[in-house]
C-alpha positions in Angstrom: -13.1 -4.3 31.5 -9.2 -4.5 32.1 -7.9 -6.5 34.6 -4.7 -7.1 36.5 -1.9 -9.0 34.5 -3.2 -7.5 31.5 -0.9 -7.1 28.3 -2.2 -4.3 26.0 -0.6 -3.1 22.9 -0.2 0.2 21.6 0.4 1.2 18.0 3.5 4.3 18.3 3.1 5.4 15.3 3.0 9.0 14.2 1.2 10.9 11.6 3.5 13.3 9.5 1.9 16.1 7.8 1.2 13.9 4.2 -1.5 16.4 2.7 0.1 18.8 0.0 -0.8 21.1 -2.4 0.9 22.0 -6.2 0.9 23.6 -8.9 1.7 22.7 -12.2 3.6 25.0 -14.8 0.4 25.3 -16.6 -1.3 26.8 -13.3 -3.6 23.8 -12.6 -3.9 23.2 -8.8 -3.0 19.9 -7.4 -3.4 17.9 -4.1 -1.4 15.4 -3.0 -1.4 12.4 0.0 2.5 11.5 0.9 2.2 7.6 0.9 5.8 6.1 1.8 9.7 7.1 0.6 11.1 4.3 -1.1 14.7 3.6 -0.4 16.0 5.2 -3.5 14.8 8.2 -1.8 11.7 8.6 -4.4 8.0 8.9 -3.0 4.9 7.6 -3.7 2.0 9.9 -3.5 -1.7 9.6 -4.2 -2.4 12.5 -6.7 -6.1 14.4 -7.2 -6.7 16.5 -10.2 -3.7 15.0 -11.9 -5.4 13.8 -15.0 -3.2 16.0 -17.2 0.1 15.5 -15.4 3.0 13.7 -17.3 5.8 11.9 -16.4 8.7 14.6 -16.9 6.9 17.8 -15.4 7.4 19.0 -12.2 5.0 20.2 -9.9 5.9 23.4 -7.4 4.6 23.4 -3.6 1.9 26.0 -2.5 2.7 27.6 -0.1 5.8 27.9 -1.6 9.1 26.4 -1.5 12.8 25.3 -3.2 12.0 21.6 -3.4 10.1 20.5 -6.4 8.0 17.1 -7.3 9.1 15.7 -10.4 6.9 13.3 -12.0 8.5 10.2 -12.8 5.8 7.6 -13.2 2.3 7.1 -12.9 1.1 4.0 -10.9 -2.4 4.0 -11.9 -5.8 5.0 -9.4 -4.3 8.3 -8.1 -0.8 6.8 -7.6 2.7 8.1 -8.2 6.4 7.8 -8.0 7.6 11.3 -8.1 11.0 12.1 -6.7 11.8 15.6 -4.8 14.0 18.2 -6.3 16.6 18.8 -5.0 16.6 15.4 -3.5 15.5 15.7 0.2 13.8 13.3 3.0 10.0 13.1 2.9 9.7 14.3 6.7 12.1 17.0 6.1 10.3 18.4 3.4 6.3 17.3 4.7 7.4 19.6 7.9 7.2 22.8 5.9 4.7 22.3 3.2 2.5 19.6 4.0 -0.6 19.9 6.4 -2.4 17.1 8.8 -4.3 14.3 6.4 -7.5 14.7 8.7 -10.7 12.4 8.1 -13.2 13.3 5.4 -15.9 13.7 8.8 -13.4 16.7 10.2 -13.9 20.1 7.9 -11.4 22.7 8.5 -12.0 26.1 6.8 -9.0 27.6 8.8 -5.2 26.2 7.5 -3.9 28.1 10.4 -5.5 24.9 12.7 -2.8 22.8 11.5 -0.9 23.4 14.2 -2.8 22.6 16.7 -4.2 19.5 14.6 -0.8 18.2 14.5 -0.9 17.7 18.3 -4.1 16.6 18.7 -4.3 14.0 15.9 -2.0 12.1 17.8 -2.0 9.2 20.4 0.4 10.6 23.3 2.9 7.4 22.9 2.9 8.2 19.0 6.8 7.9 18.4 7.9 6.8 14.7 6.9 9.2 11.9 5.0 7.4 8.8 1.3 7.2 9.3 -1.1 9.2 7.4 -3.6 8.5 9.8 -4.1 7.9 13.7 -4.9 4.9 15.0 -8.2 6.1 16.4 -8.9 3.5 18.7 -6.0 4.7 21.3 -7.3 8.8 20.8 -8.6 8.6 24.3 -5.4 7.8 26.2 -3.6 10.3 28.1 -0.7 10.2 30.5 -2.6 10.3 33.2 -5.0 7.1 32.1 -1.5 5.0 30.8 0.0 5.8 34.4 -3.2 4.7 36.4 -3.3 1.3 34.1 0.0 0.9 35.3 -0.9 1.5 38.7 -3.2 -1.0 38.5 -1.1 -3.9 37.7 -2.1 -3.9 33.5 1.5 -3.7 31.3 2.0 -2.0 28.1 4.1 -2.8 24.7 4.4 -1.5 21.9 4.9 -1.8 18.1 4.5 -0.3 15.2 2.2 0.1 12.0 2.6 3.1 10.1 -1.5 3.6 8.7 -1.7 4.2 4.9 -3.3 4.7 1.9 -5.7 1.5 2.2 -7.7 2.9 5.4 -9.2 6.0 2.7 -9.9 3.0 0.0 -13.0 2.1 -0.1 -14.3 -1.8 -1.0 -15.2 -1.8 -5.1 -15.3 -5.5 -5.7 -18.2 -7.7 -5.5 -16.4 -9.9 -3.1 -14.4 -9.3 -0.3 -11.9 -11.6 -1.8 -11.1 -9.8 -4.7 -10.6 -6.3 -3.4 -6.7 -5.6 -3.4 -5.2 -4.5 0.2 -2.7 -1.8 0.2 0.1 -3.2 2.0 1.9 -0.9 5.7 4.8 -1.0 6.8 5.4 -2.6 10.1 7.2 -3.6 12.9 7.4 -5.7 15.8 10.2 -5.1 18.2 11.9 -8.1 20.4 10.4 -6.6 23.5 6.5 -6.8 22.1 7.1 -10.5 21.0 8.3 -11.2 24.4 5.9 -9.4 26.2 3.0 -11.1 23.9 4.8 -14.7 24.3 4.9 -14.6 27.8 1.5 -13.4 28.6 0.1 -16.6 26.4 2.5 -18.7 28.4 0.9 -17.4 31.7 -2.0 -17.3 30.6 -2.5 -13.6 30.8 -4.8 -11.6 28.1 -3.6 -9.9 25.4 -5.5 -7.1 24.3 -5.0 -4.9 21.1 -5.5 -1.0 21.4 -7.2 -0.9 17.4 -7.4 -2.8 14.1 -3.6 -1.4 13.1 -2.5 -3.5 16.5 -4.5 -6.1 15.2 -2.7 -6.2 12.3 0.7 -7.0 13.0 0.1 -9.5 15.8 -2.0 -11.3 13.1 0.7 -11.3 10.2 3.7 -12.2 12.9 1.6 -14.9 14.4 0.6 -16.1 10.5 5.0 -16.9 10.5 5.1 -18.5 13.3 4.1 -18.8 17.2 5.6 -18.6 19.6 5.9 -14.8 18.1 9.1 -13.7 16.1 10.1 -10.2 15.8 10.7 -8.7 12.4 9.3 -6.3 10.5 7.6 -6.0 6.6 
């Protein structure tokens, strides 16, 4: 149970419509997970039923549309660094063609849903576009629950962890220790490290809406405590 002078913290991010769908010049259909934009403006993207592809080629949206994905490299297990043509941002371009990356548990027959999957597989404080999948564990909150909390004496902060390709990976190795984590992109803002460093100085509880807020307060408090922001 919560109590009074608790601190939790929320994940904001947001998932963007990362599924896709293309089609190669020779008519083979492909399907396609957005993974991050680098800062070059080039993408990497998780490819299925790309075994033929080749660097060079260039693959046309379905449903269709002006930008194309040209192939630039492939990363090995799925992955690649294609770049859009003409160039164009990742979100701009995911808003028009791409569709909700829903769980494997969640079958949709009907694309027309994707509009109402795009609001509803969403926390209500998501803010920052980049996840390809919610952080589950903060589904259940509504404005009406996050208003009562506050009511009831229990802050909120927030920070960031855009979800990625290593939640749909599954374990391989023999050992824990040898199976290779996909690194997210994360941030934690001045006003969560405060918020978390002065509820340990007042010996408040600090408790972490999810594994993706887990995360980050585990890798900033790995740098150093009293909590730093930063971001990675």
């Amino acid at each position: 149970a919560l109590h009074r002078d608790d601190l939790l913290v929320l994940n904001d991010t947001r998932v963007v419509p990362a599924k896709f769908f293309c089609r190669r010049e020779t008519g083979g259909r492909v399907e396609g997970l957005f993974l991050s934009e680098r800062a070059d403006g080039a993408w990497e993207v998780l490819l299925k039923n790309a075994g033929k592809c080749r660097a060079g080629e260039q693959l046309a949206f379905q449903p269709e549309d002006a930008t194309r994905l040209a192939l630039r490299e492939n990363l090995g297990e799925g992955r690649w660094l294609v770049a859009p043509a003409p160039p164009a941002p990742a979100e701009t371009v995911l808003q028009r063609v791409g569709v909700t990356p829903l769980p494997p548990y969640i079958h949709r027959a009907d694309a027309a849903r994707d509009a109402a999957d795009r609001a509803r597989y969403q926390t209500v404080y998501a803010a920052r576009p980049g996840a390809v999948a919610a952080p589950t564990a903060g589904l259940h909150f509504t404005p009406e629950l996050l208003a009562a909390l506050e009511d009831a004496g229990i802050a909120t902060t927030r920070l960031t962890l855009h979800v990625g390709m290593g939640t749909f990976a599954p374990v391989k190795a023999e050992t824990v220790a040898q199976h290779r984590m996909h690194a997210e992109w994360y941030e934690l803002p001045p006003a969560a490290a405060e918020a978390v460093n002065a509820a340990r100085r007042d010996g408040r509880r600090v408790v972490a809406v999810g594994t993706t807020s887990v995360r980050v307060l585990e890798t900033a408090a790995r740098q150093q405590l009293p909590l730093a922001p930063g971001s990675g």
